[in-house]
N, C-alpha and C positions, 0 to 999 in steps of 0.2 A: 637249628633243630630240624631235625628229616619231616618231610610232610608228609608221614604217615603218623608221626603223635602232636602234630597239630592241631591246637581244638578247634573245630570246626564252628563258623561264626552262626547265632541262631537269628532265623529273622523273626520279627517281635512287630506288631500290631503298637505304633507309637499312640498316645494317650489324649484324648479327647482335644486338652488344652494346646497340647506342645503342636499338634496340626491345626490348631488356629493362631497361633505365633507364626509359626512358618508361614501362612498365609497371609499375614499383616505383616510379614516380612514383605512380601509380594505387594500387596495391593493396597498399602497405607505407611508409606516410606515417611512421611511429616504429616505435621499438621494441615497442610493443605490439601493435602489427598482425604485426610476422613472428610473433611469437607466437602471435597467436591462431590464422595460416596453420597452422603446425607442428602446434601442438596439436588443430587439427580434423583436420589429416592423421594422427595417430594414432590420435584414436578410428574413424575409416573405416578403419580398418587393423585394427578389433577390439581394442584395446587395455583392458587391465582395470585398469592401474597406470602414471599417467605421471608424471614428475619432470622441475622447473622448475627453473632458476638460472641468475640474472643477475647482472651487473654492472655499475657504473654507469650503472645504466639500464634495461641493455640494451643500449647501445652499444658499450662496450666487449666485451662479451662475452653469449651464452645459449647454454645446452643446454636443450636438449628429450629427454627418455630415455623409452620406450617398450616395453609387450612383444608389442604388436602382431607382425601377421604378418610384418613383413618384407620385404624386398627382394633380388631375385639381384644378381650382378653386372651380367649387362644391362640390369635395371631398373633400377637407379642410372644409368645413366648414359641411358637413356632416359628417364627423370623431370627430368633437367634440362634437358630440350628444352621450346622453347614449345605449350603445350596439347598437352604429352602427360599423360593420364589415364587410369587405369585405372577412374575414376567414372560414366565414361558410354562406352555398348556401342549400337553401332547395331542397330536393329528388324531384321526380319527383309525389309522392305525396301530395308536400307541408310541407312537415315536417324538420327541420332536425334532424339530428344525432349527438347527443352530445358524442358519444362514437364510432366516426369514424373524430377524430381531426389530420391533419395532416399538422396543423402549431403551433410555437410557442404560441401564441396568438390567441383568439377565442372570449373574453366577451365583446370585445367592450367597454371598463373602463378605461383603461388606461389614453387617453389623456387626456377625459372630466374631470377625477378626480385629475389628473396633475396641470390640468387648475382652477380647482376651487380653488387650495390653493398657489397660484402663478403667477408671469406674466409669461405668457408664446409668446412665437412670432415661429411662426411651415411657410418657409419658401419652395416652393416644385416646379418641373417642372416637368410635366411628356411630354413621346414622344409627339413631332408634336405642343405641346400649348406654347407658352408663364409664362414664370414665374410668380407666385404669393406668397403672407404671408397672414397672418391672426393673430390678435395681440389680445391676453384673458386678461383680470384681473378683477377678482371678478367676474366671470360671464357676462362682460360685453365685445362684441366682435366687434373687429375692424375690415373691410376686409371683403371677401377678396379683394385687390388692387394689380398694376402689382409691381412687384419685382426684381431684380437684379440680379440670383441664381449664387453662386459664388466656386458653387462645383466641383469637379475635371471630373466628367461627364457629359454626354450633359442631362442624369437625377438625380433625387436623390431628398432628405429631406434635410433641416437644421432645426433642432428645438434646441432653446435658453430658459432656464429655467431660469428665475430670482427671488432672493426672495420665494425661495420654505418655506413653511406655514406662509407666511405673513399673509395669513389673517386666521388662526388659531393658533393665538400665543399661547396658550396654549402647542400646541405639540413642538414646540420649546426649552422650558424647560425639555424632555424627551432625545431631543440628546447630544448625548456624543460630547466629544471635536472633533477639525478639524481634529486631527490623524486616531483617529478611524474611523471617518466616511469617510475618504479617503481609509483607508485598507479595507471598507466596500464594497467600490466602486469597489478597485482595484480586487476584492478578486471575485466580481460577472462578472467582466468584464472578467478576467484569466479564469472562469470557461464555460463562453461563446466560447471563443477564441479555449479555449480546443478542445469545441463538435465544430467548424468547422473549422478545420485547412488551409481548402480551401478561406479562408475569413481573410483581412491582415486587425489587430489592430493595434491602437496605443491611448492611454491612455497619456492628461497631468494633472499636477495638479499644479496652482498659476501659470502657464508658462512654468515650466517644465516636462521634458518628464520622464514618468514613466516605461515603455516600447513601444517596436514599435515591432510588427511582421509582416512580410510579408509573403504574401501568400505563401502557400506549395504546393504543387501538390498531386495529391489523391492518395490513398494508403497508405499501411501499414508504408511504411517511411515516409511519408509526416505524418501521424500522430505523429509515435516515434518525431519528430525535433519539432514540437509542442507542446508536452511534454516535451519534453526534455529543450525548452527553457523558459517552466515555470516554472515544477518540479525541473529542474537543470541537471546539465550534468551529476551527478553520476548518474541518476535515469535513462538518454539515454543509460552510456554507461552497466548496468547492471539490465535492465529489460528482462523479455521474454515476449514473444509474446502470443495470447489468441487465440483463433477463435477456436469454436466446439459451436452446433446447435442440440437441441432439441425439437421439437413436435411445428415446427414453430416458438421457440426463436431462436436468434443468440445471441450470447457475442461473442464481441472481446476487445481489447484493451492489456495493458502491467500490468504485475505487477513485482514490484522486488523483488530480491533475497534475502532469510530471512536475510542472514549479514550485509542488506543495511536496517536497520529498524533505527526508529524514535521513539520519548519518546513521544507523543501523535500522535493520529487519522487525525490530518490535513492534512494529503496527501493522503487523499483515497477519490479516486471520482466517481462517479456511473450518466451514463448517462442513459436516455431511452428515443431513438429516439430521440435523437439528443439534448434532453432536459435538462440539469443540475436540480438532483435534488437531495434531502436531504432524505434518506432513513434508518430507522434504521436497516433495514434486511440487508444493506450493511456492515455496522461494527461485527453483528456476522456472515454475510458469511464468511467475511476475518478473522476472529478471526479463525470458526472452519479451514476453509481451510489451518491455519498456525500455528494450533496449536502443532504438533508436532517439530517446528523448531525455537519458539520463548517463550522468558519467557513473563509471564501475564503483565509488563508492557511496553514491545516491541507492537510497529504496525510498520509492513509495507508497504511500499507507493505502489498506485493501482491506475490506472485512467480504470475503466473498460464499455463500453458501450453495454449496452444489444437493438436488435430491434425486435419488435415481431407488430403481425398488432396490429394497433389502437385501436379495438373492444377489445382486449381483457386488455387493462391496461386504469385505469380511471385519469385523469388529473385536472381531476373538483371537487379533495375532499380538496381546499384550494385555497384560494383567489390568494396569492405569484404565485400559480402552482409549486409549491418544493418541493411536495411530492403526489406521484400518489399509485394507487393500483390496483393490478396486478388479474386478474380472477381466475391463476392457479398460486399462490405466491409460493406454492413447485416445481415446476415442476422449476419454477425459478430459485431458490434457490438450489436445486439438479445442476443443470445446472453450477451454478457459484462456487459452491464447485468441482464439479468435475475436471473442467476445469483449475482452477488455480491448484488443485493437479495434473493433468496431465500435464502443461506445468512445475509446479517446480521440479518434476521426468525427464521432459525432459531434463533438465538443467544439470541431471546427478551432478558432484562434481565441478561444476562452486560455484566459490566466488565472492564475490563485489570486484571489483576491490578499493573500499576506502579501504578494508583491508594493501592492499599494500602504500595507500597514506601515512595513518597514521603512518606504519612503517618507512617510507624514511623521514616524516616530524621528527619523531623522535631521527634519527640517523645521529647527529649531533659532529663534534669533541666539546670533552669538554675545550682541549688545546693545545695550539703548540706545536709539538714536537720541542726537544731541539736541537737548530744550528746546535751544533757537533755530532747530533746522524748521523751513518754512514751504510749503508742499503749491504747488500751484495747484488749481483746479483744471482737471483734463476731463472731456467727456467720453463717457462708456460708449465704448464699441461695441456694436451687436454683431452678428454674425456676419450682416452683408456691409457694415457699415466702414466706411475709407479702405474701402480691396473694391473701387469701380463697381462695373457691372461686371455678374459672374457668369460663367461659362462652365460647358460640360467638364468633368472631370475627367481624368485619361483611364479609361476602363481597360486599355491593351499595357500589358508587362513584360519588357523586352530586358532580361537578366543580365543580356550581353551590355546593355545601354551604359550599365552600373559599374563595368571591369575595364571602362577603358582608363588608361594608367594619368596622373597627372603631371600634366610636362611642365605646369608653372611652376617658379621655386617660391616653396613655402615660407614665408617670414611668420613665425610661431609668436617673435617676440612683437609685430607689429599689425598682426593681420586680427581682427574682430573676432570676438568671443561668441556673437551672437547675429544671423545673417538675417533680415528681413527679407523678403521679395519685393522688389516695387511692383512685377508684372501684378497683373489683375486677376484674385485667388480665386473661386472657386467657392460657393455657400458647399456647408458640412453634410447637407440632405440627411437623410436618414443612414450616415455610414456607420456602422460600429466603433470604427476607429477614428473617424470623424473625418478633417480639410487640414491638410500638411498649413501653418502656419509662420514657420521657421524652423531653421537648422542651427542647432548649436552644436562650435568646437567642431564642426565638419562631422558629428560621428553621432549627435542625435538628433531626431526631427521631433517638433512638438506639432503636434495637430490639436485644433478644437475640435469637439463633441456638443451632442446636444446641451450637455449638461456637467461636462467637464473638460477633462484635458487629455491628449496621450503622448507620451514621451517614448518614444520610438530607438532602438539602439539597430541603426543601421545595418550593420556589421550580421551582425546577432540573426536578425531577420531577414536577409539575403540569405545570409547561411540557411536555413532552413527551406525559404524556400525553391533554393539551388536544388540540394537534397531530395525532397520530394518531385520535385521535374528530373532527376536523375534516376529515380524509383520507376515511375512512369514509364521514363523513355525503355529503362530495361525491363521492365514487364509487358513492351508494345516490339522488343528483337531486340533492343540496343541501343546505345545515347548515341544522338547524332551528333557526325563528327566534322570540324573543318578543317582543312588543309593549308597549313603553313607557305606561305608564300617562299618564303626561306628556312628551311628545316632549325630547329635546334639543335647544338653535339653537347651532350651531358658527357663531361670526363667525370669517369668514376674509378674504384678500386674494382679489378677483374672479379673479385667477390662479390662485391655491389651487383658489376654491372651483370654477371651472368643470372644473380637472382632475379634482375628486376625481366630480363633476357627472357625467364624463366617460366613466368606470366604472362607473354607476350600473347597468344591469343586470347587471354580472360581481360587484359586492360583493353584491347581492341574493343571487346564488348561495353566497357564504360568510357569507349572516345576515343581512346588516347591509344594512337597508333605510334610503337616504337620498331626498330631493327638494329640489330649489331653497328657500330661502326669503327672497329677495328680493335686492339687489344685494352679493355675500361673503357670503352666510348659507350655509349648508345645515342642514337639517332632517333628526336621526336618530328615526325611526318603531319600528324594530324592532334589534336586538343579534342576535346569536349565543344561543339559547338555552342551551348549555352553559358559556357563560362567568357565568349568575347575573346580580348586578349588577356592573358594571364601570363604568368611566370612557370612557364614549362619547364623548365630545368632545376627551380626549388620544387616543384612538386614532386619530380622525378629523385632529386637524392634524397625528399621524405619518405616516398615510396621503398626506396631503399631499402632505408632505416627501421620501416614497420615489417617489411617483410625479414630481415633480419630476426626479431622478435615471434614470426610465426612457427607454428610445432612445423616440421619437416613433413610433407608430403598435404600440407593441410588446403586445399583446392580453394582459391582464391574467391570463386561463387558464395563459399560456406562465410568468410567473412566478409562480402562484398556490401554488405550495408554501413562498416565499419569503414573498409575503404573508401567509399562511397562519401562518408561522412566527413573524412580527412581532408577528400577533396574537393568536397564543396564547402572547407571552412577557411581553402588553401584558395580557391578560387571566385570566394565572394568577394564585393566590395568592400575598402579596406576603413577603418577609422580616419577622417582625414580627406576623405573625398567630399567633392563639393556637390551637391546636386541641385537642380533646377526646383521649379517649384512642380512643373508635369513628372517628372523622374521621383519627386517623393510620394503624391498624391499616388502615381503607379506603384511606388510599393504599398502601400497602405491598403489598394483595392484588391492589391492579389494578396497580401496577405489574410483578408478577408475571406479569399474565396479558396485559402488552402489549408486542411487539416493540419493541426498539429503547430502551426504557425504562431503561437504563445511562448514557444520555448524551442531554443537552437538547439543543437544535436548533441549539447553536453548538459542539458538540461535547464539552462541558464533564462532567465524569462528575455524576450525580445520586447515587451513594452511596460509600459507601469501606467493605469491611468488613475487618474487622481479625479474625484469629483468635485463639480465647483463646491457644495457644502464643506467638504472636508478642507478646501482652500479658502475659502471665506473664514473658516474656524481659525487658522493659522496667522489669519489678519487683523482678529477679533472682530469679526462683521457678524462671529454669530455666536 
């Protein structure tokens, strides 16, 4: 058809309803979302105590109950008009400021779009009036008439959601079963609950109750037991604490202790002002900030809230509001990295206390001992008692002491499980990790404590604290380096050898002096001096092998914490090495005195202590 008797298309002013579907198309995708609408509209209402329950779903049915301030008759029925709000007040210009938002809720969409695909019945008193309701379906509005308000304050909301996309059956075919979309619920409700701990939930679903929280009182504790009763108790009882401020941001909040990690990302929460939202800069903040203490498929759990003013982070780049964007996202970002690195160094050689759970759940009698076994009487040893008299402990940590190789041959099948000291030990003092009292299997050391035990994995805890004196040494110009008395010749494949070749002045900088020696050779001149003697020639074909793996042009600096890591796990002492009773006592005290020293460089815990209670329980003594 020639496009001169084309009918020309008219444009048409679409219809009250059909532009509020469209917008519950947007901004009420399931049942979880009217929710979370509802429930931000009640804490902006001042709300101190809100109550949840649903039904299949949420589809079939929710209330939302509140003791918020209230609504007149005329503002019920002005709240279900499109972007009417009582959250934003024009300037004194007449204008306002959509990047000066300092409530949950701002567009005025929520209800009217609630309402178009649902019955809805919104039920309110506020100070000084008499109660009223207002009854929606299909656009068609009942009310407002007087009402009965049957909520726990003398104000507040009731809104009853029925039949959510009745009249868009189409989208109905998109929801998942009644499971999922109740986790969907619970899932937005807990992250509400979170950002105000001042504010007591309670969440049912078919009748029953899912959780109940009561209010906390403000403050850093009252947050932790907020956390703590959603995230769970291990996560109360071994998080630290956040709070440091930059160029007008704040973070605070908890993260936990790298040995307390999780096999996916669902425990990491990022609020901003007060707001739950989905940020992807949150998963590499916590990545890089824990990347020295976790393997790549470790995360660990974080509930962290950043406030900065209004103006400068935007809230209006998505309908949900679950994901904002921030003016100065470095300056953020700097912030949130620094900060979890500064409180996990504050932590010092703290561990998750599940390390210990795991062990006592595990250490179970396999069988009864037999009727007639017959026990002599031995007397309790106290702390100083048959180890002599005690002497200083060894306060100096010589790393090299630990790598020298061992030249005895080992008999595995005849040589002791369990090695006492006869030399004369050392009383516990006041050490955290307590007085090296034996080494077991060559590979772990038990020390006594005041009041317990610590089981020490050699290995584990060298490693780490290799690692961190290798941090050091290159943040002071470079690890110090010693000089092979007789060079090593690494025979490699010409491919090998010219990548590791390749590096040649960046490994210099971590110790390790190489040069060409002739076609797949390379020549190691110098080591790491704090690694003692080592095996320079497996470390060198590892090195290889990771460089292999690296993106093409990717500057050896940028992964050097990673290298770093490789090679202080390549160059600690090995399981199987025997050590003195001075050489345990000295790891014990420098572990003490080095952050991060609870967990080796893949995340792994380096001790487990056990307290005497929990070991007397195990014996029945208590």
């Amino acid at each position: 058809m020639p496009d001169s008797v084309r009918p020309q298309p008219q444009i048409r002013k679409l219809p009250h309803d059909v532009v509020n579907r469209i917008a519950a198309g947007e901004v009420v995708e399931r049942p979880a979302a009217a929710v979370k609408e509802l429930v931000e509209n009640a804490l902006d209402a001042g709300a101190t105590r809100i109550s949840i329950a649903i039904e299949d779903g949420g589809l079939k049915r929710m209330t939302i109950e509140d003791d918020g301030c209230g609504m007149s008759s005329d503002d019920l029925l002005l709240a279900l008009e499109r972007h009417a709000t009582s959250k934003l007040a024009p300037g004194e210009d007449g204008r306002v400021d959509l990047l000066n938002i300092h409530t949950m809720g701002f567009r005025g969409e929520a209800l009217p779009s609630i309402a178009s695909v649902s019955r809805i019945t919104i039920t309110s008193r506020a100070p000084g009036e008499d109660a009223a309701d207002v009854f929606v379906e299909a656009g068609r509005i009942e009310g407002p008439r007087p009402a009965a308000f049957t909520g726990r304050g003398e104000t507040g909301t009731r809104i009853e959601v029925r039949d959510l996309f009745h009249a868009t059956p189409a989208r109905l075919k998109f929801m998942k079963g009644e499971r999922s979309e109740t986790i969907a619920v619970s899932d937005v409700v807990k992250r509400l609950a979170m950002a105000n701990p001042t504010v007591a939930f309670s969440l049912e679903s078919n009748g029953r109750s899912l959780f109940r929280h009561a209010a906390e009182p403000e403050g850093e504790d009252g947050q932790l037991s907020r956390l703590g009763a959603i995230m769970g108790r291990d996560f109360r009882d071994n998080a630290v604490a956040i709070d440091a401020e930059r160029e007008g941001v704040r973070l605070t909040g908890f993260a936990g202790l790298p040995t307390l990690n999780r096999g996916n990302a669902q425990m990491q929460f990022m609020f901003v002002n007060g707001r739950p939202v989905k940020d992807r800069m949150l998963n590499g903040v916590i990545r890089a900030a824990y990347q020295d203490f976790l393997a790549r498929d470790r995360h660990p759990m974080a509930a962290l809230f950043v406030e900065l003013d209004p103006e400068y982070v935007d809230v209006n780049v998505h309908p949900a509001k679950t994901e904002v964007r921030f003016r100065d996202a470095g300056n953020v970002r700097g912030l949130m990295i620094g900060a979890l690195r500064h409180s996990l160094a504050a932590a010092g050689h703290r561990a998750s206390t599940t390390v210990a759970g795991f062990a006592l759940g595990k250490a179970k009698a396999e069988a009864p001992m037999p009727s007639g076994a017959l026990f002599a009487s031995r007397p309790a040893y106290g702390a100083n008692d048959g180890y002599g008299a005690a002497r200083p402990p060894a306060n100096t940590y010589q790393p090299a002491a630990f790598a020298e190789p061992v030249h005895e041959a080992y008999d595995a099948e005849n040589a002791p499980t369990a090695r006492m000291e006869p030399v004369p030990m050392p009383a516990q003092g006041n050490f955290p990790l307590g007085v090296a009292r034996a080494q077991l299997h060559e590979t772990y050391i038990v020390a006594q404590t005041a009041d317990g035990i610590v089981i020490v994995d050699q290995h584990a805890a060298h490693e780490r604290l290799v690692y961190e004196d290798m941090k050091r040494q290159m943040a002071a110009g470079g690890v110090k380096r010693q000089a092979l008395l007789i060079p090593d010749v690494v025979e490699l494949t010409e491919d090998e050898a010219a990548r590791v070749l390749e590096r040649a002045d960046e490994l210099a900088d971590l110790g390790l002096e190489i040069e060409a020696f002739g076609a797949g050779a390379v020549c190691v001149r110098a080591t790491p001096a704090l690694f003692g003697e080592m095996d320079a020639i497996g470390l060198i074909r590892d090195l290889a092998d990771d460089f292999a793996e690296y993106e093409a042009g990717l500057a050896l600096k940028e992964r050097f914490e990673e290298v770093m890591g490789n090679m202080a796990c390549r160059g600690s002492v090995r399981a199987g090495r025997r050590l003195n009773g001075d050489e345990m006592n000295a790891l014990l005290r420098q572990m003490e005195a080095t952050p991060h020293s609870g967990q080796c460089n893949h995340g792994r815990p380096t001790y487990v202590e056990l307290k005497l209670a929990d070991v007397e329980r195990l014996f029945g003594r208590r």
